[in-house]
N, C-alpha and C positions, 0 to 999 in steps of 0.2 A: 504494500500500500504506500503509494509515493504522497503521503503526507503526513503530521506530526500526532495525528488522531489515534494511529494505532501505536506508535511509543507512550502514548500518556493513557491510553488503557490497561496498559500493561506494564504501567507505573508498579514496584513491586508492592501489592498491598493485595496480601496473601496472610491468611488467618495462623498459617504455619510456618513457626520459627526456628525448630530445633529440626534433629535430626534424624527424616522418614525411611525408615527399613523396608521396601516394598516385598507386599508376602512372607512379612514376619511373621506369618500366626504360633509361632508355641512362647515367643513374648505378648505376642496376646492375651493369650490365653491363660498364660500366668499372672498376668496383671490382673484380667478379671479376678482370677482367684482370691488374688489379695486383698483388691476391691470389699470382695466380699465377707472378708475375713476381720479387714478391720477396721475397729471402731472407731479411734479416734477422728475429731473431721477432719484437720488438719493433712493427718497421711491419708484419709483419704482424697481429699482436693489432690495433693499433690500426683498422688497414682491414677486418680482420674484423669489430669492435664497429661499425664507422661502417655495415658492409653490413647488421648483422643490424638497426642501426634503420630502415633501407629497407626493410626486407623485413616490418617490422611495419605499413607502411604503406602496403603495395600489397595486391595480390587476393592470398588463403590460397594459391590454388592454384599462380599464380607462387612464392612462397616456398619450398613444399615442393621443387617441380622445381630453384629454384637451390640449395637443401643437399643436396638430392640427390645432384646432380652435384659438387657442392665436397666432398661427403664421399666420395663412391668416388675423386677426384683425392688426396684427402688421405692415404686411407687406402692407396693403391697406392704413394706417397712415401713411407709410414710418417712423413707430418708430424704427429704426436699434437698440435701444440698447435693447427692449424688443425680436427684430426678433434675435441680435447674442443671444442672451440668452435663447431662445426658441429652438434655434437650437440645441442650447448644451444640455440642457434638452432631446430634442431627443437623441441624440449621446450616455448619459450619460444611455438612456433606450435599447434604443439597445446595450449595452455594457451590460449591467445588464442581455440580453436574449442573453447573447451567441455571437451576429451578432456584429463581431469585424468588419467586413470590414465596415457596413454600420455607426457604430458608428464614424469610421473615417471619414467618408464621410460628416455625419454632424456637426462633432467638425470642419473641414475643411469649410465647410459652414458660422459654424458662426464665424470663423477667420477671413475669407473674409467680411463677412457684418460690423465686427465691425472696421474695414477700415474707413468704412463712417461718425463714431463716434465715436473717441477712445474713449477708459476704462481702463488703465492698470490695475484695480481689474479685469474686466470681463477677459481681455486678459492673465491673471494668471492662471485663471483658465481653461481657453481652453488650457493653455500649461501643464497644471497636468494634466490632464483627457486626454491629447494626451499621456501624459509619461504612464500614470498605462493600455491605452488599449495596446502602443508597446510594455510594459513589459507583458503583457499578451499574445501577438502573437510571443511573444518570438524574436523581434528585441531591442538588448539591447544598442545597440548603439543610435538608434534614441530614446527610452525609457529614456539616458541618457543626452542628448542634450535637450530633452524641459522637462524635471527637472531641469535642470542647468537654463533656460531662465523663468522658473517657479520660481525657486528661488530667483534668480534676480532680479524678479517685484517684488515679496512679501517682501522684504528688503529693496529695495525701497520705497513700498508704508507702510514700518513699518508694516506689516500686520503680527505679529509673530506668530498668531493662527495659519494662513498654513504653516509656516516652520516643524513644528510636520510633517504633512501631504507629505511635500517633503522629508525629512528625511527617512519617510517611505518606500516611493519609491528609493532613496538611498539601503536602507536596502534588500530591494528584488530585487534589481538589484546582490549587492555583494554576495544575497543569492544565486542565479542564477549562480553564475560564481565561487560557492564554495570556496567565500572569505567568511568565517563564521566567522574569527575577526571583520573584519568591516563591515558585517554585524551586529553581537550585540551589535559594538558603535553606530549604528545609529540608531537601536530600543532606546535603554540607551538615546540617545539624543531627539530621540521623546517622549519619558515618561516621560523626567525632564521637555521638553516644555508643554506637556500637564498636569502635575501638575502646572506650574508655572500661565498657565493659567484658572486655574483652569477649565477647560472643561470636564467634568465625561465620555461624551460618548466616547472624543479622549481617557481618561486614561484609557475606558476600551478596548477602538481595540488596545493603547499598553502592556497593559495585557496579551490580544490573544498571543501580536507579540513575548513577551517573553516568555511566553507559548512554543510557537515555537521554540524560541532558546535553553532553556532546555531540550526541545526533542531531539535536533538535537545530545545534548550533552549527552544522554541517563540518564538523572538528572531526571525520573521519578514523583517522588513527586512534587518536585516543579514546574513540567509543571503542575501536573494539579490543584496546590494552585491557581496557576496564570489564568489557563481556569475556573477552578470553581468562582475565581474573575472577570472574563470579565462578564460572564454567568450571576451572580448574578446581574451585572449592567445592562447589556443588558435585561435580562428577565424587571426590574422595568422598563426603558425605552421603551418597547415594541420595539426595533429595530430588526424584524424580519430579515433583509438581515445579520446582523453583527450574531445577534444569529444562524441562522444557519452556517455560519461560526466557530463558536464555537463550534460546534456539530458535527462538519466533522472533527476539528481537534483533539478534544478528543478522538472522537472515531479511529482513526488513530492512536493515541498515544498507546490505549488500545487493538487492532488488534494489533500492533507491541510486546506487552504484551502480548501477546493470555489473552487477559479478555474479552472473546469473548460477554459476556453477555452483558458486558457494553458496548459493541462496535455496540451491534447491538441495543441496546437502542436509543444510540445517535443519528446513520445513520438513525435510524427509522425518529427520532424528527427531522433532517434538511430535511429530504427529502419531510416530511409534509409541513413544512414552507416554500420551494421554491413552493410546489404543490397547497400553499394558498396565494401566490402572482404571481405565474406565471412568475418566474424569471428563468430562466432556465443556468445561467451562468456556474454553476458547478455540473451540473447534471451528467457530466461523472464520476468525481470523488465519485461522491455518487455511480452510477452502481458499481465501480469497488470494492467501500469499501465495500458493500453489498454482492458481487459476491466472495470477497476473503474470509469474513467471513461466507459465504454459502459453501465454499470451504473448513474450516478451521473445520467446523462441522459435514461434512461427506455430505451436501444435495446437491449432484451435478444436480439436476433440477432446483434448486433455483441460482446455482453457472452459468450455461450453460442458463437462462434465464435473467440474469443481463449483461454477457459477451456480449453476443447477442446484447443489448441493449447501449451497447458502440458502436458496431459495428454501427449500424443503427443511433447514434448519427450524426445530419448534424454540428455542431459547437461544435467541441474536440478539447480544448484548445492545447494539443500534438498532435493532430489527428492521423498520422501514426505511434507515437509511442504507443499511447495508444492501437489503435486498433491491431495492432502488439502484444502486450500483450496479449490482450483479444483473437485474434483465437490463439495464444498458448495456454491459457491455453485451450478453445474450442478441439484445436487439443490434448492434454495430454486427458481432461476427455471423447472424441468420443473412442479413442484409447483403454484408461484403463476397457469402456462398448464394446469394441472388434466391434463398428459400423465405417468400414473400410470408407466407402465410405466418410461419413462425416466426420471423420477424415484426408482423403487426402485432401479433400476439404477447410477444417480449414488449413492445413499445405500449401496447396499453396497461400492463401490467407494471411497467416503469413508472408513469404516470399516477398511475394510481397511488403506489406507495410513495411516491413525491407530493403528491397532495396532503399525504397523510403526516409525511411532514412538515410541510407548512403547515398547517395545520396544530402539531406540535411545539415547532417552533413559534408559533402567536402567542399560546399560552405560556409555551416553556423560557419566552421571553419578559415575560411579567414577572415571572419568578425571579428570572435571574435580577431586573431590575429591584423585586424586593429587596435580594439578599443582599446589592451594593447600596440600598438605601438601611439596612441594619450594618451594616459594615462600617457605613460613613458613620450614622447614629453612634457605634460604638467607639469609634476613633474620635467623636466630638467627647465623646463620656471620658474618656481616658485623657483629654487636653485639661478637660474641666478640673477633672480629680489632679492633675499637675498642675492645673496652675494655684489650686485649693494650696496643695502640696507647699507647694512655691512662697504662698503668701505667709505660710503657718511657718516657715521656714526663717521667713523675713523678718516677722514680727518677733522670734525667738533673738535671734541680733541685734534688733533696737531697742529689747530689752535689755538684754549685754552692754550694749553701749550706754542706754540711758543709767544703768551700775555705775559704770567706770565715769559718765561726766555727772552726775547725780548734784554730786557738790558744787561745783563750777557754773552747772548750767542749767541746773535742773527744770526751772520752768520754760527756757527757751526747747528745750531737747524736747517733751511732753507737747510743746506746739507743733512744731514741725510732724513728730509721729504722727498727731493725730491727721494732720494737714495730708500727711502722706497714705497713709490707711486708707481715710475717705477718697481721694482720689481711685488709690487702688480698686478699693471696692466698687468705686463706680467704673472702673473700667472694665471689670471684670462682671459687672451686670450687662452693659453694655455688649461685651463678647457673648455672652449665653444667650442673650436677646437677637444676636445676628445668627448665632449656630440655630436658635430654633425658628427663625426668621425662614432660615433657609431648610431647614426639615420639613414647614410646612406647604414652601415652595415645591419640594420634591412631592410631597406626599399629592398636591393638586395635580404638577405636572403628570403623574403615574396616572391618578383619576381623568385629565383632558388623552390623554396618548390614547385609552378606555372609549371615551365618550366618543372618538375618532374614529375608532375602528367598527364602532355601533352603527354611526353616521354611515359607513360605507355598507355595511350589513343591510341597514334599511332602503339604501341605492342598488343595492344591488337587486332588493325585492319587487323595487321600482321598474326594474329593465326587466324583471322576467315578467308585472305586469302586464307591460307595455307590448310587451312584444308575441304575449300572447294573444291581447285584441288585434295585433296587425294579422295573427293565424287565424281568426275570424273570419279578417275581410277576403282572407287570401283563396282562388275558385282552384286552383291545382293543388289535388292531393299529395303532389310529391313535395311542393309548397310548404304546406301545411304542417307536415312532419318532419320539413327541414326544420320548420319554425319553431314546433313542439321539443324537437328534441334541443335545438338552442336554448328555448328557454329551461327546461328540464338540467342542463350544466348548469347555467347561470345560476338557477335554485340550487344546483347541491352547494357550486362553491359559496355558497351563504354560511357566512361563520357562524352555527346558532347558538353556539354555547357562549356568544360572549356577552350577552345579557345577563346569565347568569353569574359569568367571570367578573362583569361588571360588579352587581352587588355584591358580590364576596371581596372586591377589593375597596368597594365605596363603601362599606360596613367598617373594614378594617380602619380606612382613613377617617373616618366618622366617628367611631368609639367612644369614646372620650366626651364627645358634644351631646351621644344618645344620650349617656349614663348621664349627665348633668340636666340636661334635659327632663328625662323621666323622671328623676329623682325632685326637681323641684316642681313639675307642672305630671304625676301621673294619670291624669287622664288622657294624655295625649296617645292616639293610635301608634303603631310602631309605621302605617302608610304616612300618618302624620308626621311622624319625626324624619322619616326620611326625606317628605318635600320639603320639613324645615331644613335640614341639611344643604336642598339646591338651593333654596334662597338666603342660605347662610354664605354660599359661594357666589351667591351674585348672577345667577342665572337667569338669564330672561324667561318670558314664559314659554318662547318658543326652542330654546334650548332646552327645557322639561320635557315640553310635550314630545319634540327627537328622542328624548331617551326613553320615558315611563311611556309612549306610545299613546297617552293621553290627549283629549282635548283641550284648547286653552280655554272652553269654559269651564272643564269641569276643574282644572288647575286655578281658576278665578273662586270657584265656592270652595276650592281646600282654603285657599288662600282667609277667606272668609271666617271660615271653621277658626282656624288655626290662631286668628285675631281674638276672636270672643274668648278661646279657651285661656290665650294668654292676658286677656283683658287689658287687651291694650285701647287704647285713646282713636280717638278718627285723625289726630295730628302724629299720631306717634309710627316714627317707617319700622315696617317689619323685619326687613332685613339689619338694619343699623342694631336693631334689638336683640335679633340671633344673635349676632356678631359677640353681644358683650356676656351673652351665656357662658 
């Protein structure tokens, strides 16, 4: 894949750290035993985490069968901390095959059981292994929220070995959002953790991960000092899931080199190694790498049966975007062998899945706006708290000072402080007054970007009116159903969800205004409170009636309503009056 999309998927942020024995089972098997033997919780956690890195390194289907069993044991004991940890073991194997929704399901699981007996070690880790599957399903926000609650515990509980591991997921977050500065500080920071701790296996996934980042940087060589260094450690430690990771991203680096030899070496050897544990997590990306350098060679049977095989993928990390790829390129190689038919057929099927990410992308671009509008929020928070810091700092000094001139000058010294305080302080009201100035700038700007794309929604339902009364007038049948089937597009590409996207994000930026509202006027309807909201913003009535789909008369008797409830005056303006709620 000749772009930086597949290095930063395969950023290293893998739930396994130490070191996998593929087809260990009589260390299996004697762990369970132990498991089961002893009581304290302590060895047991410990024997638990040592079994579930086993079991990421043997066949899927051995894995399941042994949590199987260890969670109906655990669960008939009522041992909650062996059943939350079994669960996660689950969670952590179905994440390993692809199946992100069920992975969630069970990391959610044993969230819930370890309720019953907290662990904040166990509880650490159910919040990293939630962060690395949302950074996989491409939710970056929630991805970033239980890293931050992941970190936390692990600081907490001093545990500094997972800071590398959070850091990680840090790093392929900022990868994601094509922040590549701080993306390579927080590889950098998990490579000096992982020396520090001395941990070989962490040093070599951050190996990989700077691998990665010199790719991204087109620093050829020293990506692959750095992947022939992971490699090297990975192969002595037999960590089959991390080595094939190594092998998908060399060979990617080397397909972006057209070294096509090498390229297909590599895809060769990872795809062996998922095909000898039964791990299917990144199987797409092996098709495509395989399909591009079958493409790259001239064997377009070889290229047309890897495509293929994206297609029929059920768990594609990009799903619609990847498959979207693959029948293009399906449609360019039907076309270029002049087979018509299957080349329409690649091309509408292209399409389709292209819609579907735009479509995606509309929404999944609101998100990401939120999460840079909490990011900013929280960088103004952290100014605030320094320059707090700063002032508490100062005033400890002038009290210093005011000691040592006390005698000399004591009533002059006591002027000036205060003179200078008061300043301070007003300047520093003044800064917080511009930061939330401007928070509530963004927060509007998010709501008009909204109101816009509504606007075009309801134009769009205009043209497929329109152009179904021209199919009226029109006397040829073939007319007709040209016309029909135009407007019938026109109607899918209607965005419908974003009315609904709409009030879940006009609520969100609202908040604040309900709850003051309701709380001193509760008679107000909640249809009430939201039209007080547009004319809290200044909205004309014909800007309403675009959104809520409303009449402007019946937006005249809300208007009505909403005066008497708040008893206001016949001089008094309604808007000016929201404003000061």
């Amino acid at each position: 894949m000749k772009s930086l999309k597949l290095a930063f998927n395969l950023l290293g942020v893998l739930f396994f750290l130490n070191s996998l024995q593929a087809q260990n089972y009589p260390v299996i098997d004697s762990l369970i035993q132990e498991i089961e033997l002893e009581d304290e919780d302590l060895s047991k956690i410990n024997l638990m985490n040592h079994l579930d890195k086993q079991l990421h390194g043997t066949n899927a289907a051995k894995g399941f069968s042994v949590c199987e069993a260890l969670l109906s044991n655990a669960q008939k004991n009522e041992d909650y901390i062996i059943e939350s940890l079994v669960l996660k073991s689950i969670g952590n194997l179905y994440y390993l095959s692809g199946d992100y929704l069920n992975a969630l399901k069970y990391l959610d699981q044993a969230e819930t059981v370890l309720i019953k007996q907290p662990q904040k070690d166990i509880e650490a880790g159910i919040y990293y292994n939630k962060a690395v599957v949302f950074y996989y399903i491409n939710k970056l926000k929630q991805a970033r929220n239980y890293a931050d609650l992941a970190l936390e515990l692990y600081q907490e509980n001093n545990d500094d070995k997972m800071l590398g591991s959070v850091y990680t997921i840090y790093s392929a977050i900022y990868g994601a959002l094509e922040d590549l500065d701080n993306s390579f500080k927080y590889d950098r920071l998990a490579y000096q953790n992982a020396i520090q701790q001395k941990d070989t296996l962490n040093i070599a996934r951050c190996l990989h991960n700077l691998g990665i980042q010199y790719s991204s940087r087109q620093q050829v060589d020293s990506a692959i000092i750095f992947f022939k260094r992971a490699i090297e450690i990975n192969t002595k430690q037999n960590n089959i899931n991390w080595l094939a990771t190594n092998y998908i991203s060399i060979s990617n680096l080397m397909l972006n080199n057209n070294i096509l030899d090498s390229a297909s070496i590599y895809i060769d050897k990872a795809h062996l190694l998922y095909e000898e544990v039964g791990f299917k997590q990144n199987l797409d990306y092996i098709f495509e790498l395989k399909a591009l350098i079958a493409l790259e060679n001239g064997d377009l049977e070889s290229a047309i049966k890897y495509f293929q095989s994206i297609t029929q993928c059920k768990n594609v990390m990009h799903g619609n975007q990847m498959k979207s790829n693959a029948y293009h390129h399906l449609y360019e190689i039907y076309k270029s062998k002049n087979q018509i038919e299957l080349a329409l057929e690649c091309y509408q099927k292209h399409h389709q899945y292209e819609d579907s990410v735009k479509q995606e992308n509309n929404t999944g671009l609101l998100t990401v706006m939120e999460m840079q509008m909490d990011y900013k929020e929280e960088q103004n928070r952290l100014e605030l708290e320094n320059k707090e810091v700063k002032l508490r700092s100062q005033r400890i000094m002038f009290i210093v000072l005011l000691l040592i001139l006390i005698i000399a000058a004591l009533s002059i010294s006591i002027y000036f402080v205060y003179k200078l305080q008061k300043a301070k302080a007003k300047t520093a009201r003044t800064e917080k007054k511009l930061i939330e100035d401007e928070l509530e700038h963004k927060k509007r700007e998010m709501t008009t970007n909204v109101m816009a794309l509504m606007k075009k929604n309801n134009m769009l339902g205009d043209i497929s009116k329109k152009i179904l009364e021209i199919e009226k007038g029109a006397i040829k049948d073939e007319t007709k159903y040209a016309l029909r089937q135009v407007s019938n597009e026109v109607r899918k590409s209607k965005e419908h969800k974003l009315r609904e996207e709409f009030d879940i994000r006009f609520t969100q930026v609202s908040q604040e205004f309900y709850n003051k509202l309701s709380e001193k006027y509760p008679d107000i309807s909640s249809s009430e409170m939201r039209m007080c909201a547009f004319l809290r913003m200044n909205l004309s009535t014909k800007e309403i009636a675009e959104i809520t789909g409303l009449l402007p008369k019946s937006i005249d008797n809300a208007r009505s309503k909403i005066r008497k409830k708040l008893e206001l005056g016949t001089q008094e303006n309604l808007s000016e009056f929201l404003l000061k709620v």
